[in-house]
FILOGU-962939 format. One record per atom (N, C-alpha, C): residue number from 1; residue in one letter; atom name; x, y, z. Coordinates in steps of 0.05 Angstrom, whole numbers, plus 32768, in hexadecimal, padded with zeros to 4 digits. Layout:
N
R    i  aa  at    xx    yy    zz
R  NUM   a  CA     X     Y     Z
...
//
This chain:
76
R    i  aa  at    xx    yy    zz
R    1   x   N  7F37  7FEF  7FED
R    1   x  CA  7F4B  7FF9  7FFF
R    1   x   C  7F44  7FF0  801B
R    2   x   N  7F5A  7FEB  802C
R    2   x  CA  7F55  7FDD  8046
R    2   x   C  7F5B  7FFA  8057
R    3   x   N  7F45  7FF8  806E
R    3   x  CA  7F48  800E  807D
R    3   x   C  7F60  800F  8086
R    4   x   N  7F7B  7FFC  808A
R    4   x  CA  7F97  8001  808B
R    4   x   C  7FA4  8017  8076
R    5   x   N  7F98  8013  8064
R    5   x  CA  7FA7  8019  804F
R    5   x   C  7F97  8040  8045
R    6   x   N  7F7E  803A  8049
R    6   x  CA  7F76  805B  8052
R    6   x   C  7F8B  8067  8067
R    7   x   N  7F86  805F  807D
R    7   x  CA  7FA1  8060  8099
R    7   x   C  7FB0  8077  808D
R    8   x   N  7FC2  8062  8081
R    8   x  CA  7FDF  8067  8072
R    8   x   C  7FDA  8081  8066
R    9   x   N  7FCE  807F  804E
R    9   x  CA  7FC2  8099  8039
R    9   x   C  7FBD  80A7  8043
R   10   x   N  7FAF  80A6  8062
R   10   x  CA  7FAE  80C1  8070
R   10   x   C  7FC2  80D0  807F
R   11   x   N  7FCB  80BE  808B
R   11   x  CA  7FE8  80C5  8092
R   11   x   C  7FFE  80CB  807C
R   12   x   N  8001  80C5  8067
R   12   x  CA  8017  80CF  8056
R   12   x   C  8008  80EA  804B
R   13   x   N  7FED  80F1  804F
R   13   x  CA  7FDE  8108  8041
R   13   x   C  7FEC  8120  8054
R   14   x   N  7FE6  811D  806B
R   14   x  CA  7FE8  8126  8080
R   14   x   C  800E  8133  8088
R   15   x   N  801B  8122  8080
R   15   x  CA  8037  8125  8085
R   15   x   C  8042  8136  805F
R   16   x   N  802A  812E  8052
R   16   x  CA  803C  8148  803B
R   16   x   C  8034  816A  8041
R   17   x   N  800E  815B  804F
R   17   x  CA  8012  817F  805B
R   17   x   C  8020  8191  806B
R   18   x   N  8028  817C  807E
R   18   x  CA  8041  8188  808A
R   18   x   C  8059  8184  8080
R   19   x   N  806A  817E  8076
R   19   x  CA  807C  8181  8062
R   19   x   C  8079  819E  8048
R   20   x   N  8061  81A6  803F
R   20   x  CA  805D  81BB  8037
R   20   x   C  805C  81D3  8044
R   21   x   N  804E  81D3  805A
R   21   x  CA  8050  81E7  8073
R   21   x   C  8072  81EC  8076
R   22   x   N  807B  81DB  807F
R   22   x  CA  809B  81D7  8085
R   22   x   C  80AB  81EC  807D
R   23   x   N  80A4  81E0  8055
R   23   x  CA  80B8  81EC  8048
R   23   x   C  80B4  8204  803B
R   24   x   N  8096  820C  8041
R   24   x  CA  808F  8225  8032
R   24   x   C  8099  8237  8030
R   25   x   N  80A9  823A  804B
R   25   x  CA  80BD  825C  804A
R   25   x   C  80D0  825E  8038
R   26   x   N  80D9  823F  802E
R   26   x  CA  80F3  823F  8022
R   26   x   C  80F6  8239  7FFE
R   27   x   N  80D5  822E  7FFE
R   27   x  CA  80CB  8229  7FDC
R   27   x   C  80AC  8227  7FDE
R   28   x   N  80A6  823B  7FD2
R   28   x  CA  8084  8241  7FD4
R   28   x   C  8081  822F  7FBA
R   29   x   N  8091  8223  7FAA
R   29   x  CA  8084  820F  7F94
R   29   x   C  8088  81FF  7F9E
R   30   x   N  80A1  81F0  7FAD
R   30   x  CA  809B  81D4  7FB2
R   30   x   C  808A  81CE  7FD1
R   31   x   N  8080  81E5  7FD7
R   31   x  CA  8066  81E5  7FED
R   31   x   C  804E  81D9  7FDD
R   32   x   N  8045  81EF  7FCB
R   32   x  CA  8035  81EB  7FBE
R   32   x   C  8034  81CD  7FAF
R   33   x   N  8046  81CA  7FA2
R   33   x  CA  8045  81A5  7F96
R   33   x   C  803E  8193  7FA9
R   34   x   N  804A  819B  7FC5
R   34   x  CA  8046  818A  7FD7
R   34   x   C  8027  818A  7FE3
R   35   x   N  8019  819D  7FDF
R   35   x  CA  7FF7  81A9  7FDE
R   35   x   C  7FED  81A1  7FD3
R   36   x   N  7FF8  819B  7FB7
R   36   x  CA  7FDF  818D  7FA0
R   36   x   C  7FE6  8175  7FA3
R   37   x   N  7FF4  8169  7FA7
R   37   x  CA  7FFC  8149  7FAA
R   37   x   C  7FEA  813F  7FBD
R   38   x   N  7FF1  814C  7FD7
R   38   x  CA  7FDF  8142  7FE9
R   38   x   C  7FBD  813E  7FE4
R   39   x   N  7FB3  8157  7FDF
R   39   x  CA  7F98  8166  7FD6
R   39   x   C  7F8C  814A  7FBB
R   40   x   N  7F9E  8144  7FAB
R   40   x  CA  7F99  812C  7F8D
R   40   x   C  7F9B  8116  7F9E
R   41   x   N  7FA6  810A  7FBB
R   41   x  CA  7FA6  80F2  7FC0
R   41   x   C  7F90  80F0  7FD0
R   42   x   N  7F8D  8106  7FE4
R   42   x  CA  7F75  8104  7FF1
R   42   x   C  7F5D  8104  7FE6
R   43   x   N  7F57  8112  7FC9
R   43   x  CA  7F3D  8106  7FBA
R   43   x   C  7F3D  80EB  7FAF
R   44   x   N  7F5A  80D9  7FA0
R   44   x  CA  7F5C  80C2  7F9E
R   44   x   C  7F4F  80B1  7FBC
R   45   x   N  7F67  80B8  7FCC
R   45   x  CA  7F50  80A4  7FE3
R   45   x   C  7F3E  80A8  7FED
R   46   x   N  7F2F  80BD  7FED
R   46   x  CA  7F12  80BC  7FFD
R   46   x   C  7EFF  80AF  7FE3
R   47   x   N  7F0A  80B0  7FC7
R   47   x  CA  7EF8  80A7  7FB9
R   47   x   C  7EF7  808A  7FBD
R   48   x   N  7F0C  807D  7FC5
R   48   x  CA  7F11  8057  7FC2
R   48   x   C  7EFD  8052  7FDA
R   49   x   N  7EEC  803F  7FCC
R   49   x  CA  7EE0  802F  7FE1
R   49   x   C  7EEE  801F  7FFB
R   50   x   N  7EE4  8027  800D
R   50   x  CA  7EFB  8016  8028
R   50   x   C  7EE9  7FFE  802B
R   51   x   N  7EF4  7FED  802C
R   51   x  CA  7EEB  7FCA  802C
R   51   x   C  7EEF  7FC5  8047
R   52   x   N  7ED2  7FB2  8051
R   52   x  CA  7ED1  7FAB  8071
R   52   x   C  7EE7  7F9F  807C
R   53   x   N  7EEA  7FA4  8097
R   53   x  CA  7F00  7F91  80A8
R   53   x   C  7EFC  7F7D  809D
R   54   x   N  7F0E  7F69  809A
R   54   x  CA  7EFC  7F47  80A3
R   54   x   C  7EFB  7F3D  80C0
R   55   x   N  7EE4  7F2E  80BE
R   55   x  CA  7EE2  7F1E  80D5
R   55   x   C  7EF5  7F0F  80E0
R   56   x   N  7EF9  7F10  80F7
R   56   x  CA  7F10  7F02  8106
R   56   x   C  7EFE  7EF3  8116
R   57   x   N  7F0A  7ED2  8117
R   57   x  CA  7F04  7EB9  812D
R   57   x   C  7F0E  7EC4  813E
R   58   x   N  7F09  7EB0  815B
R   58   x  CA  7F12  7EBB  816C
R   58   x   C  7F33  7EB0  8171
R   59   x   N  7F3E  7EA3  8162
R   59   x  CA  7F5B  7E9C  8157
R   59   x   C  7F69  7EB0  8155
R   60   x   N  7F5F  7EC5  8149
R   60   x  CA  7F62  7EDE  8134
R   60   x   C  7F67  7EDD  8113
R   61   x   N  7F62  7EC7  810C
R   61   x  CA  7F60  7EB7  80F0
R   61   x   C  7F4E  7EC4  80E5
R   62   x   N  7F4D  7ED3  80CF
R   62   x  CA  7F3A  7EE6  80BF
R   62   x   C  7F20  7EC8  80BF
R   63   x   N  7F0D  7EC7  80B7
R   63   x  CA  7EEE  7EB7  80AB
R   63   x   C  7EEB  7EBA  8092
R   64   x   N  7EEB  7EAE  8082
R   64   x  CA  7EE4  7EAE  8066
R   64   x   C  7ED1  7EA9  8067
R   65   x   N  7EBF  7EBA  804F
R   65   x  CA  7EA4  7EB8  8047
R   65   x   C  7E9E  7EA8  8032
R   66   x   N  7E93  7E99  8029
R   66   x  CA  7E92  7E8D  8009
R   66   x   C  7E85  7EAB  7FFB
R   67   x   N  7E90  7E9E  7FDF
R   67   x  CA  7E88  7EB5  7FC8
R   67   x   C  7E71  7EB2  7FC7
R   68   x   N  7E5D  7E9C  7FCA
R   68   x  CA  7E38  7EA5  7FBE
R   68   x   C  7E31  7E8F  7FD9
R   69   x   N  7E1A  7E9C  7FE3
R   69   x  CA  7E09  7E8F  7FF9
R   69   x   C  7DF3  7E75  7FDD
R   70   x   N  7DFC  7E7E  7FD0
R   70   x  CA  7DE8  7E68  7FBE
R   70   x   C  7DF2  7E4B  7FBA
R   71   x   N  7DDF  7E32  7FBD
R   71   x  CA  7DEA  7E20  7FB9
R   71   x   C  7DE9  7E19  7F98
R   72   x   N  7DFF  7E05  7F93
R   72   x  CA  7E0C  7E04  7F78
R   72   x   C  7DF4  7DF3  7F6A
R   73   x   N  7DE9  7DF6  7F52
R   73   x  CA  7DD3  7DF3  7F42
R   73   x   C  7DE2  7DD4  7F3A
R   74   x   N  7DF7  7DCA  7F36
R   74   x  CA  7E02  7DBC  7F26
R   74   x   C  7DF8  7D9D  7F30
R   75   x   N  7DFD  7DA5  7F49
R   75   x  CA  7DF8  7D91  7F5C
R   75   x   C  7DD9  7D82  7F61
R   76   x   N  7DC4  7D98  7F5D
R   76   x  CA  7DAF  7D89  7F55
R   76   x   C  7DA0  7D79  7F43
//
């Protein structure tokens, strides 16, 4: 998960709790659905690993890393 994308999940977490607050006066069940929804996504995302920024040149062109610092055996 890209810390954008936590962002998001927090902010949509965040707007069903208020959406449940909202409507509580008017449906204490669909408050409540709107409680556990939130409450089941917020343990989904704090469980997902958040994956580093990438590096930005000074372009602003992300840097690619190679997959293995090892040089290729084939070759020798």
């Amino acid at each position: 998960m890209t810390p954008a994308q936590r962002k998001y999940d927090q902010d949509f977490i965040a707007s069903l709790r208020r959406m449940a607050k909202n409507i509580e006066p008017r449906s204490r069940q669909l408050s409540d659905t709107l409680k556990l929804a939130a409450e089941r996504l917020d343990a989904l995302s704090s469980a997902a690993p958040v994956e580093p920024a990438p590096q930005l040149a000074q372009d602003g062109q992300a840097i690619h890393q190679p997959a293995s610092n090892k040089p290729d055996q084939a070759h020798a």
